[in-house]
Rosetta silent file (secondary structure, phi, psi, omega in degrees, C-alpha in Angstrom):
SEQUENCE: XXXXXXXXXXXXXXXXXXXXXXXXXXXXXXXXXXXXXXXXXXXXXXXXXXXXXXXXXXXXXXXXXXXXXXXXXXXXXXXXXXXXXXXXXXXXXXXXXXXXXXXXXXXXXXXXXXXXXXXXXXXXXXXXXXXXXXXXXXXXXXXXXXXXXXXXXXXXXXXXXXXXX
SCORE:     score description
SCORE:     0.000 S_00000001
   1 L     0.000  109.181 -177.057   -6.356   42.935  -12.580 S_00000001
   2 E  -145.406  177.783 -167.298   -6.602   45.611  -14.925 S_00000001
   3 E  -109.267  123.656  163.814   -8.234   46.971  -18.225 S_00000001
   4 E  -120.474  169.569  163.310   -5.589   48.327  -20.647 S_00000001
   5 L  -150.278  127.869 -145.255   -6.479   50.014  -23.761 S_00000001
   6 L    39.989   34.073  156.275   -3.478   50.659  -26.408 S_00000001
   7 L    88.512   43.708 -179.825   -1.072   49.140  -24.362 S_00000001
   8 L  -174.764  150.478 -157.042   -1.946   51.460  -21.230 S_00000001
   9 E   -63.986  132.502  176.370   -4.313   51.530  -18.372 S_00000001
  10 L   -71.669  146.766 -146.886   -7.747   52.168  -19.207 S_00000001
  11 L   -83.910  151.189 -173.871   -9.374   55.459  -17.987 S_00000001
  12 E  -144.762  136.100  153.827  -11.936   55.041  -14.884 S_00000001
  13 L   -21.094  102.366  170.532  -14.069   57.154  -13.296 S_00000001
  14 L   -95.157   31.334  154.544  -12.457   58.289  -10.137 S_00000001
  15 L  -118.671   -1.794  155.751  -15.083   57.993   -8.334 S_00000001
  16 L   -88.528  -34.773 -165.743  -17.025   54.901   -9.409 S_00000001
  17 L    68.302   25.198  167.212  -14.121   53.298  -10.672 S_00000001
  18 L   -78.933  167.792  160.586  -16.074   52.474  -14.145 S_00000001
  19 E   -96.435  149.069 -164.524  -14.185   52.410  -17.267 S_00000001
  20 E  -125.737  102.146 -175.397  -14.446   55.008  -19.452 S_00000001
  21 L  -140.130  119.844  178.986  -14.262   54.166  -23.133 S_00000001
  22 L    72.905   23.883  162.581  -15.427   57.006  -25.816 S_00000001
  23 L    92.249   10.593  173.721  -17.041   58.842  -23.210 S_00000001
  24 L  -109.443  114.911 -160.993  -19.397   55.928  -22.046 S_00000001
  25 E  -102.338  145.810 -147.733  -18.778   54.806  -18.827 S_00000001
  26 E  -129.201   99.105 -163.773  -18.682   50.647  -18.185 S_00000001
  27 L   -74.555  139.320 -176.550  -19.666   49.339  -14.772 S_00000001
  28 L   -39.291  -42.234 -160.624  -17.089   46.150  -12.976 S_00000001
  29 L   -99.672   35.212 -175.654  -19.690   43.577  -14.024 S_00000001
  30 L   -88.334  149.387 -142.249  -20.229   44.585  -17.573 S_00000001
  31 L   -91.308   78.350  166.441  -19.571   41.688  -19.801 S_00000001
  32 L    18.720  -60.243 -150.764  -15.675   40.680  -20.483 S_00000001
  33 L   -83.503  -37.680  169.578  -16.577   39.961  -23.935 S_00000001
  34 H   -74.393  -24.845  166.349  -18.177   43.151  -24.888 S_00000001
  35 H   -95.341   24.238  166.239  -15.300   45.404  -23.454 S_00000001
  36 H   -90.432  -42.978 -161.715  -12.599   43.064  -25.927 S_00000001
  37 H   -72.002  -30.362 -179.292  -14.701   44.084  -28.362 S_00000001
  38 L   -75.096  -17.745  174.755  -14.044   47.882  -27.709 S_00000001
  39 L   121.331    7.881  165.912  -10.696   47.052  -28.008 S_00000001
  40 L   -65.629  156.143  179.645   -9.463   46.306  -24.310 S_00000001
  41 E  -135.925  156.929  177.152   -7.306   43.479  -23.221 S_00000001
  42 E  -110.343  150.888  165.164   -7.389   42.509  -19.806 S_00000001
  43 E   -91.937   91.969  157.160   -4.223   41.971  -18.032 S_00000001
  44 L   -46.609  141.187 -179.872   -4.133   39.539  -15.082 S_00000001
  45 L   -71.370  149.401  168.303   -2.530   40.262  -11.985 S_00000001
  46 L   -50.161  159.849 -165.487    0.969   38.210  -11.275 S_00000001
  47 L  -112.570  165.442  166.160   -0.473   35.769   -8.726 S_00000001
  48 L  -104.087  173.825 -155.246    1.765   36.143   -5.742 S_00000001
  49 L   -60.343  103.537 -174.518    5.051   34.753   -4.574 S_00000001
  50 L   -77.956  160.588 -151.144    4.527   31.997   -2.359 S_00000001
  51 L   -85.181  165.518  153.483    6.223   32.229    0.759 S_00000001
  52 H   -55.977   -3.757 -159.406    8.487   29.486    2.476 S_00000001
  53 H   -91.067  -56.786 -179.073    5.652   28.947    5.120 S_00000001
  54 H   -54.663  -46.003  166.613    3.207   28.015    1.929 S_00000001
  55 H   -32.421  -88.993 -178.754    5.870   25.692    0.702 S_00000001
  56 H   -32.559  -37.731  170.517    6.335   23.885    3.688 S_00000001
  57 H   -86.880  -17.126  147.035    2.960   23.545    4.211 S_00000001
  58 H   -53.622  -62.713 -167.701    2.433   22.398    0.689 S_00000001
  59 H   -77.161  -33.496  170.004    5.210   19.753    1.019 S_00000001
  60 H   -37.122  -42.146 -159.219    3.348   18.631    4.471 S_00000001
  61 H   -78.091  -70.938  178.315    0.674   17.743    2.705 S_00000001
  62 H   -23.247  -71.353  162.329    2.402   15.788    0.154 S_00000001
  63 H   -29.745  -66.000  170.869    4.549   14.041    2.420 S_00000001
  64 H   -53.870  -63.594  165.025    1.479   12.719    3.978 S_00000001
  65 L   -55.289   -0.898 -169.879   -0.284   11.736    0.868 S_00000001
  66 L  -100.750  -55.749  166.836    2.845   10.316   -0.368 S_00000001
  67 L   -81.946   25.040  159.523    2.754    7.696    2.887 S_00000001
  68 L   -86.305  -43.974  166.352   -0.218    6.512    2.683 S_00000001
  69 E  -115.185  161.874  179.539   -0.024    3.964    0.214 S_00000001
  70 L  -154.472  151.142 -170.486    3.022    1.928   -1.115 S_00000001
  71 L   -70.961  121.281 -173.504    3.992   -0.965   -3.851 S_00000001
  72 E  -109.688  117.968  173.639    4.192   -4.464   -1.655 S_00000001
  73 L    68.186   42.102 -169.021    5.133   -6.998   -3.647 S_00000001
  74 L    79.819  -25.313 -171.771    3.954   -5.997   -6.762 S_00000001
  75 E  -123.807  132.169 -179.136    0.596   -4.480   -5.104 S_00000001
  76 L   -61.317  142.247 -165.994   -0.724   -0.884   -4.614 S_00000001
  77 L  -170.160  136.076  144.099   -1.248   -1.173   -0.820 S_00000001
  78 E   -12.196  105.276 -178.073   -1.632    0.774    2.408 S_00000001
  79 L   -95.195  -97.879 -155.372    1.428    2.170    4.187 S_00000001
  80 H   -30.572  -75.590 -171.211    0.502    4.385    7.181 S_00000001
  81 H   -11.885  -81.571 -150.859   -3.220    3.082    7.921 S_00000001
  82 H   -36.249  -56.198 -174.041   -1.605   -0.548    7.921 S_00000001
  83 H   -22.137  -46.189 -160.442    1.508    0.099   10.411 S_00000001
  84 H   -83.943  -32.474 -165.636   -0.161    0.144   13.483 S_00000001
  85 H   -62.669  -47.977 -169.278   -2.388   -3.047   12.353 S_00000001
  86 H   -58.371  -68.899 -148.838    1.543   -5.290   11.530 S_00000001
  87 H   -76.791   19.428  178.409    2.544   -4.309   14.874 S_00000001
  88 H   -84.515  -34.592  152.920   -0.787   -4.681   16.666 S_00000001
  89 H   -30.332  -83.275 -173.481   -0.406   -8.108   15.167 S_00000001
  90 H   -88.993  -14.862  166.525    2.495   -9.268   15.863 S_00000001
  91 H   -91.392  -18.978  156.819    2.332   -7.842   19.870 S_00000001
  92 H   -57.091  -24.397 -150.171   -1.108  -10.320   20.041 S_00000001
  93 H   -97.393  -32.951 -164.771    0.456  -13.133   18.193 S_00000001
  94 H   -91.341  -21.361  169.727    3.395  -12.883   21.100 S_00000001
  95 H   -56.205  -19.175 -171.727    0.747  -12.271   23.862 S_00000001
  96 H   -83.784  -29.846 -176.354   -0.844  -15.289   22.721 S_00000001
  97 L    85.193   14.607 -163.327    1.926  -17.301   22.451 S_00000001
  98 L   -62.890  137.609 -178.339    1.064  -17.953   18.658 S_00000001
  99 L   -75.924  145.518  168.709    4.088  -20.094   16.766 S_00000001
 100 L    -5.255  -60.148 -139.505    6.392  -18.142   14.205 S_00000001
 101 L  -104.953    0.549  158.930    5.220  -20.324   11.440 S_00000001
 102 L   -81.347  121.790 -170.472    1.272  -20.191   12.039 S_00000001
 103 L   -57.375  161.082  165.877   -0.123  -18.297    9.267 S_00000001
 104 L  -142.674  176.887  161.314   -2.922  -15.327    9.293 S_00000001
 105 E   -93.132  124.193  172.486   -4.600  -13.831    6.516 S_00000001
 106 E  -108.654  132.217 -170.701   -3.462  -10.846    4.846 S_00000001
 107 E  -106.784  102.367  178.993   -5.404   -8.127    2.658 S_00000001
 108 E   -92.391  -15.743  179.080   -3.192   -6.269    0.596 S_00000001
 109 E  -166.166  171.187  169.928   -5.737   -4.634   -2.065 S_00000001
 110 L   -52.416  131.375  174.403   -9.080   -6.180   -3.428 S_00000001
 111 L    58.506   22.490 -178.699   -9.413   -9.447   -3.955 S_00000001
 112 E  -137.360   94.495  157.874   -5.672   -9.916   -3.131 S_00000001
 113 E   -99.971  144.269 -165.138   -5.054  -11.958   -0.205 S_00000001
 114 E  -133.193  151.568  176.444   -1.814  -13.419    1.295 S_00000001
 115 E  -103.188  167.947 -173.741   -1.013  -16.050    3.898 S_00000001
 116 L  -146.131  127.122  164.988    1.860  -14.886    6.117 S_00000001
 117 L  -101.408 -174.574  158.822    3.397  -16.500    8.995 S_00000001
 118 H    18.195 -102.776  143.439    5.487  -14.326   11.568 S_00000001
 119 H   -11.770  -64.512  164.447    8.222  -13.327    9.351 S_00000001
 120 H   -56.594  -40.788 -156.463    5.998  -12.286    6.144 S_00000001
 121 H   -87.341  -35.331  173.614    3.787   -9.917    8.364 S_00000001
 122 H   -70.810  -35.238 -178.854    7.409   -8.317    9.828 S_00000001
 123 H   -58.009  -69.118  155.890    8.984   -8.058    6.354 S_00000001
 124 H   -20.096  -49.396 -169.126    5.127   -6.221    5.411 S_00000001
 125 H   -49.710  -51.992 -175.154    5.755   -4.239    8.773 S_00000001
 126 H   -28.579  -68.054 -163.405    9.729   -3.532    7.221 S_00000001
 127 H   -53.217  -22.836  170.051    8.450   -2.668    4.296 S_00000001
 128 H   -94.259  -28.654 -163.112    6.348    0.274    5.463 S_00000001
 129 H   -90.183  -12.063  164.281    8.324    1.616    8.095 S_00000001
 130 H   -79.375  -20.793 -177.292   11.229    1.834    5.183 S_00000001
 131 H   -81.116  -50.060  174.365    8.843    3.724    2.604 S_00000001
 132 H   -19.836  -65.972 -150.221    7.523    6.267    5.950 S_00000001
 133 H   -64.799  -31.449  176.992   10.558    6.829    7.180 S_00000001
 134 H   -66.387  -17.945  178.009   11.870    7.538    2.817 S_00000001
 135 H   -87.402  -60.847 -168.946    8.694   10.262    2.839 S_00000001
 136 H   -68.719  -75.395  159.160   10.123   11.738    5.646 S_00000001
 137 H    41.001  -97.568 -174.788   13.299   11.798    4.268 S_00000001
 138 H   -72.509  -29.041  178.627   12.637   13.436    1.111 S_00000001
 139 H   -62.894  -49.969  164.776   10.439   16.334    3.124 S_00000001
 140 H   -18.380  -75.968 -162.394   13.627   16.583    5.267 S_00000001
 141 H   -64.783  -53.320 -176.751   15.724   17.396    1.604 S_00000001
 142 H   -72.371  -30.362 -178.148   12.868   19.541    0.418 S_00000001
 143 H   -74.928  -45.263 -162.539   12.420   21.692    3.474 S_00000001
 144 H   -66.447  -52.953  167.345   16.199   22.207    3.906 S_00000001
 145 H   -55.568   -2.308 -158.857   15.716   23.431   -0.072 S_00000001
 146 H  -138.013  -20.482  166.704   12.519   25.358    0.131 S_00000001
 147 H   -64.247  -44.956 -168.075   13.847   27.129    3.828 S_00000001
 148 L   -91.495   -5.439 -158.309   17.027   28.371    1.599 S_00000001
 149 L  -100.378  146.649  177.806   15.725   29.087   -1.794 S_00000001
 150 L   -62.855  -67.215 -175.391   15.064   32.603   -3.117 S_00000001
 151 L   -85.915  136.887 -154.195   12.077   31.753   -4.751 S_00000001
 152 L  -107.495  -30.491  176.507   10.737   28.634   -2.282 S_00000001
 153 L   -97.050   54.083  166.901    7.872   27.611   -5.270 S_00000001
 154 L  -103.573  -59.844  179.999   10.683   27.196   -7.715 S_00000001
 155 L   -39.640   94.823 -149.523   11.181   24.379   -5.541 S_00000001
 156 L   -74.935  164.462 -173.789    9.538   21.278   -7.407 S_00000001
 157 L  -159.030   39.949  173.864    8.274   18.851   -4.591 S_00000001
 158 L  -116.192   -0.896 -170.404    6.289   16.435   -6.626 S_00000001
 159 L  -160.536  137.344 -150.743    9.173   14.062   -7.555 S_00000001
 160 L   114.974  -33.975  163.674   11.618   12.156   -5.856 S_00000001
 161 L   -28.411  125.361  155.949    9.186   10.629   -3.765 S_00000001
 162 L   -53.844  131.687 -168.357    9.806    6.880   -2.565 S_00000001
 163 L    84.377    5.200  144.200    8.282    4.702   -5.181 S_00000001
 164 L   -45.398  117.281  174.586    8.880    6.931   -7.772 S_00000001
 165 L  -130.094    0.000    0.000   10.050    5.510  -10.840 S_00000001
């Protein structure tokens, strides 16, 4: 973050660290707009390189927000949350003795309910533990790419994603 003036750094105090412009010296909080007007441009600093660790930890994140919800049928819906609920389900319905083909009610999004026997609620189970396990996956593919890469935020990790279209 620096002050140039004619294409070169502008002069500061060196012991306040003011800018110095025509023999008037210009304190850090002095108004942006009034030292443009003397004819300074400010330069921003390059932000810096993020590391593989910030990657990874970037792409964690994703990867998690990426498995929380997933398209069932047609409907934006709950992945992770739900998992433990199908099989929490389906080991009551066999403690219970409940038959295959007796139905429960299922909520896949507002105002969208389904009846399911047995079957429908595993195929719902399927269906999540194939989009999880497809997040985890693609973080696999990105981490192997973002471990090896010169620059690791080169690395786009926003696409590719199960349920991507």
């Amino acid at each position: 973050m620096t002050w140039q003036l004619n294409n070169a750094p502008a002069p500061c105090d060196p012991s306040s660290g003011w800018l110095i412009i025509e023999d008037i010296q210009y304190p850090p909080d002095w108004p942006h707009d009034d030292l443009i007007a003397l004819g300074l441009t400010w330069i921003a600093p390059e932000p810096p390189a993020l590391t593989a660790e910030d990657c990874l930890a970037a792409l964690a994140d994703m990867r998690w927000q990426r498995s929380q919800y997933f398209v069932f049928d047609g409907v934006l819906t709950q992945a992770d949350p739900a998992i433990a609920v199908v099989n929490a389900t389906l080991a009551m319905r066999q403690r219970r003795v409940v038959p295959a083909e007796a139905v429960q009610t299922w909520k896949l999004s507002q105002a969208d309910f389904r009846q399911w026997d047995e079957a429908q609620i595993e195929a719902f189970g399927f269906a999540i533990a194939d989009h999880i396990q497809g997040c985890f996956d693609r973080e696999a593919t990105l981490s192997g790419q973002i471990i090896v890469a010169e620059d690791p935020g080169a690395i786009d990790i926003t696409t590719g994603w199960p349920g991507d279209v």
